[in-house]
N, C-alpha and C positions, 0 to 999 in steps of 0.2 A: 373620349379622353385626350384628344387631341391637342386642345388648351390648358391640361393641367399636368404635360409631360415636363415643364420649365417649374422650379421654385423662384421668385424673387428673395431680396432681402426682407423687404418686408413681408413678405409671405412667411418667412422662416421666424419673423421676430415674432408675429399674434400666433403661429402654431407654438412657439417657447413660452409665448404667455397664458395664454389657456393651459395647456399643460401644467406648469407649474402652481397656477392658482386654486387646478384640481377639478374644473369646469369638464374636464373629458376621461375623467377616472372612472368611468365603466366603460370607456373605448379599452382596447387591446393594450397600447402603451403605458395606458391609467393603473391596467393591472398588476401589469409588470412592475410599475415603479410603485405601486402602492404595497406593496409586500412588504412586513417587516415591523418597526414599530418606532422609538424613537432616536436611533442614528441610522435606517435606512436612508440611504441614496447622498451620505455621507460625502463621497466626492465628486458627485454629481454639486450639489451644493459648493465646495471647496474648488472647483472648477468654475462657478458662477459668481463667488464670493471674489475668486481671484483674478477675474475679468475684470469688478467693475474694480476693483483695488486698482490695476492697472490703466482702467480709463482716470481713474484719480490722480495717476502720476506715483502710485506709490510699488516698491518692488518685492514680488512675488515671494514666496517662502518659497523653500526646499519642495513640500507637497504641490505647491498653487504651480509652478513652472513647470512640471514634467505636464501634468493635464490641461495648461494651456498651451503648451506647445501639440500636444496631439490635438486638441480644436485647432491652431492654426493650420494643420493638414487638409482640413474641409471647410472653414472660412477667411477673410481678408481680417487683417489687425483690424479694418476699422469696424469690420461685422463684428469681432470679436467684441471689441470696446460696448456695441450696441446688445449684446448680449446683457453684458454686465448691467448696463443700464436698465433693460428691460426688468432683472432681476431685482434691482435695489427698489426699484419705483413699487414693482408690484409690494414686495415687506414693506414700506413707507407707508402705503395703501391700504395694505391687508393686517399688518402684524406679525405675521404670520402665514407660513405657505404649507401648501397639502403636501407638496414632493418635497420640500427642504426641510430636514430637521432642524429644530427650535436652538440646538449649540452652532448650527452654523448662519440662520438668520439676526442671532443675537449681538452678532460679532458686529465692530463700528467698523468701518472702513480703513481704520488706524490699524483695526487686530487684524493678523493672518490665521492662516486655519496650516499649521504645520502639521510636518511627520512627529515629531514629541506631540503634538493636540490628537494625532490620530493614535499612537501608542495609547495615551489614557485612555482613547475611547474604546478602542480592539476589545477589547474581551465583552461590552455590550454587543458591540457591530458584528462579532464570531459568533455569539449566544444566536443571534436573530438570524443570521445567516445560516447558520447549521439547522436551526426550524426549521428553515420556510421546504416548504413538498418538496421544488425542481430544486435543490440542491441535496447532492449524496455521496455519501462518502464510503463507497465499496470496498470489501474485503478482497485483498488479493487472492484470498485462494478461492475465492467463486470465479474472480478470471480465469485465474489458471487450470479451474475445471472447466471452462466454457460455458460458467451456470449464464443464462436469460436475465437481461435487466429487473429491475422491480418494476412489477405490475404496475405501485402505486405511483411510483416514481414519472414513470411512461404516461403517465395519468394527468397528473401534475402538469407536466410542461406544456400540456394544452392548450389550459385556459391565457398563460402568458406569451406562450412562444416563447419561453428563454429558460435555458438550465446547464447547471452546472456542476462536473462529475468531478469527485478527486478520488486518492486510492489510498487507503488507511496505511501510515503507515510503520512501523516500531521504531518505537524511544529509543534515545541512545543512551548507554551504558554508563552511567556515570562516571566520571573519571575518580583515579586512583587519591587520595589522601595521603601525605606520608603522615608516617606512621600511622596508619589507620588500621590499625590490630595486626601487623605482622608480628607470628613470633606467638600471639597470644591462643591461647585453647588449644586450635590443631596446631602441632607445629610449623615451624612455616620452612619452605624448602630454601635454598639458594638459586642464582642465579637469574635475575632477574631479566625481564624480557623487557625490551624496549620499547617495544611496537605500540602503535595504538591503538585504541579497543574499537575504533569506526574504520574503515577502508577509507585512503585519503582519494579525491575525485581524482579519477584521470577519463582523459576523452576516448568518446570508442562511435564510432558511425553509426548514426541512423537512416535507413530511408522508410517509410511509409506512404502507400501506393491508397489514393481512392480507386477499389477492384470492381465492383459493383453496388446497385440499391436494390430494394424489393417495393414494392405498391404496398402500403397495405390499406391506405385510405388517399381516395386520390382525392387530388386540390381541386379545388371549384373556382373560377374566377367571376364572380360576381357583376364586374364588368362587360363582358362579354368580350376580353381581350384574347390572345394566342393560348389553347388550351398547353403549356411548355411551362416545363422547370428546368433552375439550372439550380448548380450549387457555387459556394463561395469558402472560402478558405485564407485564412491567418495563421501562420507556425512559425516558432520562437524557440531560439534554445540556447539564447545570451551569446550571439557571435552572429548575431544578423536575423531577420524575419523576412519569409517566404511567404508571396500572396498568389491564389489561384483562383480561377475560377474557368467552371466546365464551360463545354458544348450544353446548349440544351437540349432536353430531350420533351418531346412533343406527342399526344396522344396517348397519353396513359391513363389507367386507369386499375383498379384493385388487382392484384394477386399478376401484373408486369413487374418483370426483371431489365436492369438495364446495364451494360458493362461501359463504364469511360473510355474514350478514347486512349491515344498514345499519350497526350498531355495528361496525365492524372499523377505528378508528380506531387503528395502533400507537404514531403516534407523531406532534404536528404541535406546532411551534412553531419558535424560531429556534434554531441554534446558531452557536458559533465554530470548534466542531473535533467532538469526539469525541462522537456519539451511541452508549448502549451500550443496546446491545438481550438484555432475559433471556426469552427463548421454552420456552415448557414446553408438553406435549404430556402431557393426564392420561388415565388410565381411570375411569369415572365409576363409581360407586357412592352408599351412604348417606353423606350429609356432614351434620355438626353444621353449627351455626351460629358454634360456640366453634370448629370448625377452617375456616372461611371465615378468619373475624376475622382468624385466626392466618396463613392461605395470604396473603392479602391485604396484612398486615403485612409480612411477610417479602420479598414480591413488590417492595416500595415501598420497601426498606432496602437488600436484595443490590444493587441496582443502583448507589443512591446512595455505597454504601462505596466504588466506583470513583469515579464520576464526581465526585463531592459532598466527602464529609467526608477523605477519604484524599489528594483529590490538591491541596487546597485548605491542606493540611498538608505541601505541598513535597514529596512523594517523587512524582508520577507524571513531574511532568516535570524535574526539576534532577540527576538521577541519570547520565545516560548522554548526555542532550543527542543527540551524531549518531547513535545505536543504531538502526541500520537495522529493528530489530523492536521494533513496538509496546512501551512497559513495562508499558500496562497489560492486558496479556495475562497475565504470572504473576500479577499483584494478582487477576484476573480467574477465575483456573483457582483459585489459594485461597478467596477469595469463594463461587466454584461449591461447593464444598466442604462449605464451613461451610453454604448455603443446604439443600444436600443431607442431613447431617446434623440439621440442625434439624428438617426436613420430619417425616425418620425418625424420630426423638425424641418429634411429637406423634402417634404411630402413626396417617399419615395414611394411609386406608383407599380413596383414590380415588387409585388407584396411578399414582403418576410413570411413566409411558412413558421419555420421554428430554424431557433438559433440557439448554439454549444459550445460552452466553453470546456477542454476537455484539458487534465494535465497529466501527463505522464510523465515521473520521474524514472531512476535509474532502475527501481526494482520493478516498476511497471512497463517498461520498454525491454526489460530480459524475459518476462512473461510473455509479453507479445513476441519477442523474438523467434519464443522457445514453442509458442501456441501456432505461429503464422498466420495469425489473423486476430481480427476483434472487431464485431458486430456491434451497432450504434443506434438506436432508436432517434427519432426525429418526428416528434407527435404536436404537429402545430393544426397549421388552415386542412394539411394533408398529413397522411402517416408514412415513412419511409424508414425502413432499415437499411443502414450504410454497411458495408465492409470494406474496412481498410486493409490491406495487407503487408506484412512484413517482407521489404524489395530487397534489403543488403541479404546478399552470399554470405557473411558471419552473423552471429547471435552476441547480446550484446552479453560482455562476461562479466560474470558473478565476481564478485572480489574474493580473491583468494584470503582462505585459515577465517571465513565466518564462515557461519551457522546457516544452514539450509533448509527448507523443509516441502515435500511433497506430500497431498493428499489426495486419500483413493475415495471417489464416491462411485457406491456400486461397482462396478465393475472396470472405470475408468481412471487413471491417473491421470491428474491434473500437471501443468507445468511445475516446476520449481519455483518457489518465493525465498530470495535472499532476506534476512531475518536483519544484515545487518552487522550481527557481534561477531566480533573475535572471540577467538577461543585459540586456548594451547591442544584442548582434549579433544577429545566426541562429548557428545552432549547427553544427558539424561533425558529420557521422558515418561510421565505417568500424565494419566486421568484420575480426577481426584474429586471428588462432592461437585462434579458438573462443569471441571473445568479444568483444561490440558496443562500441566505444569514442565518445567522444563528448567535445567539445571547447567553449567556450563565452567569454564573458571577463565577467568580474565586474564589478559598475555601479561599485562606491566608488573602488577603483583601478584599472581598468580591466587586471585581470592576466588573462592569459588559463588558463582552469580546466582542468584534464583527469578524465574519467571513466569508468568502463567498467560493465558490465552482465555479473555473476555470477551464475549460477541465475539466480533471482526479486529479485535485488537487485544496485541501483548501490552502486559504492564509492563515500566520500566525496571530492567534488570536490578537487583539488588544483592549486596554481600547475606553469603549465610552467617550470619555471624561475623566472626573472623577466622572461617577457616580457609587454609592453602592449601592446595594441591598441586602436583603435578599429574593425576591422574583423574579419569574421568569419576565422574559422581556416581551414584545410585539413587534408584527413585522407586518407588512402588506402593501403591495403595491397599490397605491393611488394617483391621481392626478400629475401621471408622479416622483414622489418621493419614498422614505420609508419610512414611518414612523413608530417611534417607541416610546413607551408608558413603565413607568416600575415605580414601588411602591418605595420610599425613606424611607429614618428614619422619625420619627415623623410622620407615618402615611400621608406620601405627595406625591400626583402624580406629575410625570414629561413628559416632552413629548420633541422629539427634530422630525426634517426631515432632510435626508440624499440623498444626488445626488451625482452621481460618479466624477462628474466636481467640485463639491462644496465641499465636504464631509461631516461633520454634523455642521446643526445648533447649536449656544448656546440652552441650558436646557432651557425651560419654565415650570414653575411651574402653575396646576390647584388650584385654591384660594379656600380655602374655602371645600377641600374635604376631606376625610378622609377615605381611602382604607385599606382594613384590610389584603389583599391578592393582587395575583400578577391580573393585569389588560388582556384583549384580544381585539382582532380587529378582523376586518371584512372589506371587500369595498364592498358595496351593493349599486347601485340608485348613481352613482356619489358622491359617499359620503364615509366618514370614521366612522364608527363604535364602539362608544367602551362603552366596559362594563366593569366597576368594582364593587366589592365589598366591600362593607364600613363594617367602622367597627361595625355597626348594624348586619349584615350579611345579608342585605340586599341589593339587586342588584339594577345598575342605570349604566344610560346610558347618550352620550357624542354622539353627530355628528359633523363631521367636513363638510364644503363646498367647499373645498379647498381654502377659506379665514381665515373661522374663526372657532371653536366652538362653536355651544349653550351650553344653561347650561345643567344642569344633570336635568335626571328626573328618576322616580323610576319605575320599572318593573309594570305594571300594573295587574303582576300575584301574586304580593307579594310573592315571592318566599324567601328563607330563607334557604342558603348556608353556609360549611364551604370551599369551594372549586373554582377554576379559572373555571369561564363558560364561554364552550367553543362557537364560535363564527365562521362559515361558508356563504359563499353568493352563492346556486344554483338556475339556475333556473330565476324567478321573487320572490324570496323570501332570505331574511335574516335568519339563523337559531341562534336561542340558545339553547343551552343543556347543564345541569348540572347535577350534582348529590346532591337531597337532602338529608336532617337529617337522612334518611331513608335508604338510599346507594340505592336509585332506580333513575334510569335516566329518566330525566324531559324535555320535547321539550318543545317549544313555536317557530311561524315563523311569521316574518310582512313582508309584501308589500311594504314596506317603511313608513308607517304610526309611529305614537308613540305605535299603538293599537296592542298587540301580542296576535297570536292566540295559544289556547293550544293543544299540540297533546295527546292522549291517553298516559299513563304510560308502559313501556312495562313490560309485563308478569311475564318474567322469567330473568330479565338482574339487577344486583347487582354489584356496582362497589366499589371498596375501597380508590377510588380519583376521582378527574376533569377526565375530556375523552377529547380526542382530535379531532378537525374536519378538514377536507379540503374538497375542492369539484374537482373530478379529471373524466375525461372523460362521460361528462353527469348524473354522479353520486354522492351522497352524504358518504364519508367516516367516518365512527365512530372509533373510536379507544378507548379501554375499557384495563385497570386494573382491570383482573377480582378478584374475591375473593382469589384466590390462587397465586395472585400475577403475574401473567402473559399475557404478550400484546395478545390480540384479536383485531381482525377487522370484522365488517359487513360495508354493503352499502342499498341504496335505492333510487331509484328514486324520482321525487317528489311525484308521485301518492301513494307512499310504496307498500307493507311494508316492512320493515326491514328484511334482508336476513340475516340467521344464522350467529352467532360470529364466525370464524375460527383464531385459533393460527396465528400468523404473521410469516413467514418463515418459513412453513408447519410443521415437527412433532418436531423439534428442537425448545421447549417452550424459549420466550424470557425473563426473569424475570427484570423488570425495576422499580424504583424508580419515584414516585410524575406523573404526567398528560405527554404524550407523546404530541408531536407537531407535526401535518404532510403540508406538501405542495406540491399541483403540479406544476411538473416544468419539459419542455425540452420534454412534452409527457412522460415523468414517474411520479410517484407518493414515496412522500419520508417521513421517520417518525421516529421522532428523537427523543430518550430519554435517561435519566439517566438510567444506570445499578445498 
């Protein structure tokens, strides 16, 4: 290998051409760039289109400059110019090219291929890109349990060497309308909040450490060169990009562990959102010096075209707005492309295993914060699991007054996932025909939101109606429907039911009531449940039949709350639990009767709000505000007793605002509150 550690120019210009003509599309790189269908490799092409424009004398668009300046990182203008050439002759030639799509060989040398040509194209180029296997757009709460990548996924990035992860993540809230039904149905309160419905960005530190890898399939070098890998590294977080690259590590082989040295810095500064991470994983051989320069270049530009030069030119974020999937995920699987292609081009000899483009925004970096770690599959020539781990001393912070949400699988609580919304209240939750609903009211007009939970993603928040609140909602599944329950101005309860075929009934108003706080439910005995608190502060109770309502009648415990009492159905029994005058938590359970029985006071449990209940795999869930401000949970069977309070999301205290809300659902267990 001795005389093929140097590229020339021309060496670099017949590997651009073969490649492009498609003469080597069952080699590795063929594959890569063969993915997709007809705006794959989009700026790949607008990268080559914008060369020869430039050998023409004519000036770049918005798109064609940012991707020719990263090719000027790893060739000379005049290579550059020869590129272009190379490009045009072969379409002269052919017609037509395997790697360039048909709207961008079409183009005369007069036309540019801009960011407005690439907006029309985006939602073709995002269709195909969300396809193709190595791209995937994970649920954050599988991070935050520590669930194992997808099998298939891991599968997938084999055959290319290249893949790329984003992290689902919720729509934003629609903003307010004026006049958009204040005042109408429920009535509407005063005093209007100003705040905005998203957390506006501010900066908070990140570092993230390469800690160690696992073998799980060792690389072969086919050559017969140094049996050694190293890895390579590009991090972005729009205030500068950081490039690495290890020690290599030598003599490995399946089921070896390796830990980096003291240099295994990935990534450390501050961001406002989107850190994107490019991880490559090499076979080492003979390296020039002239393909360092060039790795190294390349390393310090793929990144930046997302983070840097492309989204600073308005397309990563003014595109889609509420688009529940990252955008710059296809920017991102292009980019990989193009990076991949270039590699191949300087006939780099210290072979690409697999390469990853990874993004973590703000809600996916407080995950990792809160998790301290996140494990990485690398399934190329060799198989490697990476662990990065979280270096900063603080965790990155949730925006305060949104919506939070933890979940339990089996036996484990996962991190916290910021949701995102604002909220004045706590939030609602039920499960309902196969899919978790959630309910909330908006700070500026205080309208109350409604949303649910599909696959790996919420739908974007929406008004119920037009009702207002100041206090939290109700939610509960019942009689094949939702129903939900929520306190108006003037002290008036409202009630509507919701079906997926129907969506919500007109508001019905309870006559005659007078609720001082937010309302709860329960479905116990065929029936619907609910307790409010009037403004006496005295508790009373409502059953539905699935016709009708009775009237209200008053707790027989004469209980005397400032608080939402919580409401659960395990077992043959209905539960209530509040918190009295006292800050000590208060049971009573009925059978179905009007008649409630009293449980014992517990000992040592002191809460500084409502507590929240669900009933989730044969047990009864408490969830407590404790004095210090932070989420606990115990449980119990029916027979008790209450098993000690533990922190919620093991030693990472969760600090939350007003009554948590939890629901099982899906065989997990989920519990949702203000930060």
């Amino acid at each position: 290998m001795s005389d093929q550690v140097k590229s020339s120019e021309q060496d670099r210009l017949e590997r651009l051409g073969s490649l492009l003509s498609g003469s080597r599309a069952q080699e590795r790189v063929g594959r890569a760039l063969g993915q997709g269908g007809s705006y794959s490799n989009i700026l790949l092409g607008a990268l080559l289109h914008g060369a020869e424009r430039v050998r023409r004398g004519k000036t770049p668009t918005d798109l064609e400059r940012p991707l020719l300046d990263a090719l000027r990182t790893v060739v000379s203008e005049a290579e550059l110019k020869q590129w272009g050439l190379t490009y045009r002759n072969l379409v002269d030639r052919q017609g037509s090219l395997a790697m360039v799509p048909e709207r961008i060989t079409r183009l005369s040398v007069d036309q540019g291929y801009s960011i407005a040509d690439l907006k029309q194209d985006f939602r073709g180029l995002a269709d195909e890109a969300l396809a193709s296997p190595n791209v995937q757009i994970v649920d954050p709460f599988d991070v935050a349990a520590g669930k194992p990548e997808d099998p298939a996924f891991i599968a997938a990035m084999r055959d290319t060497r290249i893949a790329v992860t984003g992290y689902a993540r919720p729509p934003q809230v629609a903003a307010a309308v004026a006049g958009d039904g204040v005042g109408q149905a429920v009535e509407a309160v005063g005093g209007q909040d100003t705040g905005e419905d998203r957390a506006a960005a501010e900066s908070f530190p990140v570092k993230l450490v390469m800690d160690e890898f696992v073998v799980a399939r060792a690389v072969g070098d086919q050559w017969g060169g140094r049996d050694e890998i190293y890895w390579t590294a590009s991090t972005a977080a729009g205030a500068g990009g950081h490039s690495y690259v290890s020690q290599e590590f030598g003599g490995l082989k399946k089921g070896d562990s390796r830990r980096f040295n003291s240099n295994n810095v990935l990534y450390q500064g501050n961001s406002t959102g989107l850190v994107a991470a490019h991880i490559s994983v090499w076979e080492a051989d003979q390296s020039s010096e002239e393909w360092w320069s060039a790795l190294k270049g390349a390393l310090n530009t793929a990144v930046k075209l997302i983070d840097g030069q492309l989204s600073a030119l308005g397309l990563i974020d003014d595109l889609f707005g509420g688009f529940g999937v990252p955008l710059w995920v296809t920017i991102g699987f292009e980019v990989a492309k193009v990076f991949v292609a270039t590699i191949d081009i300087w006939r780099n000899y210290d072979d690409l295993s697999c390469s990853r483009l990874i993004g973590l925004e703000r809600q996916d970096l407080a995950v990792l914060s809160h998790r301290g770690h996140a494990t990485w599959n690398f399934n190329g020539d060799g198989h490697h699991t990476l662990k990065v781990v979280w270096g900063h001393t603080s965790v990155v912070p949730f925006p305060v007054r949104t919506l939070e949400c933890a979940q339990l699988t089996g036996d484990t609580w996962g991190a916290p996932v910021s949701l995102g919304w604002k909220s004045i209240t706590p939030p609602a939750l039920a499960s309902y025909n196969g899919k978790l609903y959630a309910a909330f009211v908006r700070p500026e007009d205080h309208k109350v939101m409604w949303t649910r939970r599909e696959g790996h993603q919420w739908r974007k928040p929406e008004p119920v109606g037009s009702d207002n609140s100041i206090f939290a909602p109700a939610l509960v599944a019942a009689h094949g429907k939702l129903f939900y329950a929520v306190t108006g101005g003037g002290d008036s309860l409202w009630w509507r039911t919701f079906t997926e075929s129907g969506s919500w009934t007109p508001p019905q108003k309870f006559e005659g009531y007078n609720p001082g706080i937010a309302p709860t439910m329960a479905a116990f005995s065929n029936r619907v449940w609910l307790t409010h608190v009037g403004t006496d502060e005295k508790v009373y109770l409502n059953t539905h039949d699935g016709k009708q309502w009775s009237g209200a009648y008053q707790n027989n415990r004469n209980w005397i709350t400032e608080n939402p009492v919580a409401m659960a159905a395990t077992g043959d029994h209905v539960w209530r639990i509040a918190r009295g005058l006292d800050g000590k938590v208060y049971t009573t359970t009925s059978g179905g009767t009007s008649n409630w029985d009293e449980h014992p006071v517990h000992p040592t449990w002191k809460v500084s709000k409502g507590v929240g209940l669900a009933s989730h795999n044969g047990k009864l869930w408490i969830f407590l505000r404790d004095m210090d401000g932070y989420l606990r949970a115990a449980t119990r069977t029916a027979a008790g007793p209450w098993s000690a309070a533990h922190y919620v999301s093991g030693t990472k205290k969760i600090p939350l605002q007003g009554e948590p809300s939890a629901a099982s659902h899906d065989g997990k267990l989920y519990v949702m509150y203000t930060r």
